[in-house]
N, C-alpha and C positions, 0 to 999 in steps of 0.2 A: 564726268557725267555729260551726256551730252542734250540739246533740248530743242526740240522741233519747232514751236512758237514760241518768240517773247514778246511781252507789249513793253514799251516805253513812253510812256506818257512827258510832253512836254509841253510848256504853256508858253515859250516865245522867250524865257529869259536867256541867259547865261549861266545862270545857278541850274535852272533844268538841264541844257546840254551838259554841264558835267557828267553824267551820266554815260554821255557819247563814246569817250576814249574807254570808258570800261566795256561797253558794249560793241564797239572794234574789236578790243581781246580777246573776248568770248567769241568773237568770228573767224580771228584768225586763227583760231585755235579749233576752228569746225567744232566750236561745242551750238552753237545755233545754227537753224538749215534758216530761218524764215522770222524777219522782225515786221513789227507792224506801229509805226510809229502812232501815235492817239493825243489830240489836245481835244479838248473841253472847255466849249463858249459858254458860260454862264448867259441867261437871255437876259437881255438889257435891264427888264424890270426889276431884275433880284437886286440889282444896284442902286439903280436912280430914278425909276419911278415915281417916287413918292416926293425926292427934293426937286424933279424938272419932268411937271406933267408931259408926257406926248401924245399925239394921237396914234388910233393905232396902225395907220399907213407909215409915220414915223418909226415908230417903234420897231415893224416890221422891217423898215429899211434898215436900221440900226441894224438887227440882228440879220437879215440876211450879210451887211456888209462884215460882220464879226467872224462870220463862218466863213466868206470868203478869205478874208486874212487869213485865218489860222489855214486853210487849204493851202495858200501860196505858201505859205511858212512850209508845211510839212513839206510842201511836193521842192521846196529849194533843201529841205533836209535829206527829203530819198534822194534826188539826186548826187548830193554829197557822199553819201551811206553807199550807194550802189556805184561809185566810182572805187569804193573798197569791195567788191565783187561779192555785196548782200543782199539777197533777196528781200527784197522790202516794200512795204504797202502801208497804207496812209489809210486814217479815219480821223474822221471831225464828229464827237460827241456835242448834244445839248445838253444844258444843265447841270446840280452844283456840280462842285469838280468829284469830292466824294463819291456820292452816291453814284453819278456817271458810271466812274470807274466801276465801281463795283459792282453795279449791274451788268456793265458790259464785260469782265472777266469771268462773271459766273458763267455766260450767254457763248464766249468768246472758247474757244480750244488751245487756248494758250497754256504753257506748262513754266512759264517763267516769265517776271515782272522785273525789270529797272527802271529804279525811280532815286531819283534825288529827289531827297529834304531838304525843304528850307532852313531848318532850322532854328525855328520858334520857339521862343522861351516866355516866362512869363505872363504878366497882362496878354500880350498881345496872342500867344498860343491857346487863353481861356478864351479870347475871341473871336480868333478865326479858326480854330482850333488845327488839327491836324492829318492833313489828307493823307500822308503816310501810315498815322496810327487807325484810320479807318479803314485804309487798304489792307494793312496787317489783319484787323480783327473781321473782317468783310470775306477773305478769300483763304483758300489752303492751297493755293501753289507757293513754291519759293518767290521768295520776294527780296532782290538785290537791293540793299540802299546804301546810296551814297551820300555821303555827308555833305557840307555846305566846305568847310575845314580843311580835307579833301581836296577840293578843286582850286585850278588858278586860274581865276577869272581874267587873267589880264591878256587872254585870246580873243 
């Protein structure tokens, strides 16, 4: 099958680019014409707000400087991405990672999603819960995931 748009959503780790090497294969293999790589800044407030007041000229600077990064990140990633001869394009979402996401794939003309999981279990999955499993129930495109298990992080 072949697939005209993918998103791949990545947040700057290592666990995220695992993803990477599987979405090369899907390239070399001409089954994608056109990737659009996407990270999601949460704005400063959803975090720390409430333990380290800021003003909001602060705050603002925070978040503009949060959306800068994650730019420089993606545009060092396209550049990577498109020395393997893929068409690829870069978006910085706001807000949570979830719901982002999924408003933006509804909105987006995308036919295919790669996404690595973190792989949260326990406590800690009831509390941050699961950006994979609301992508899952959020969207009806195929949705590739990669496991944490999977990858060798020692790249």
């Amino acid at each position: 099958m072949s697939y005209k748009h993918a998103i791949v959503p990545l947040d700057g780790s290592s666990l995220a680019e695992c993803v990477l090497p599987h979405l090369e294969a899907f390239a070399s293999s001409s089954q994608i014409e056109e990737v659009e790589l996407v990270r999601v800044v949460p704005p400063i407030e959803m975090h720390y707000k409430a333990a380290l007041p800021f003003d909001e000229r602060e705050e603002k600077q925070l978040n503009q400087a949060a959306v800068k990064e994650a730019e420089e990140y993606l545009q060092k990633t396209k550049t990577k991405l498109e020395a393997s001869h893929m068409r690829v394009s870069t978006q910085v979402l706001v807000g949570t990672v979830a719901d982002a996401l999924a408003d933006y794939l509804k909105k987006s003309n995308a036919d295919l999603l790669l996404l690595a999981t973190h792989g949260r279990s326990g406590p800690s999955r009831w509390v941050w819960g699961s950006v994979a499993d609301k992508i899952l129930r959020s969207t009806s495109i195929p949705v590739f995931l990669v496991r944490p298990s999977g990858c060798n992080l020692g790249n």
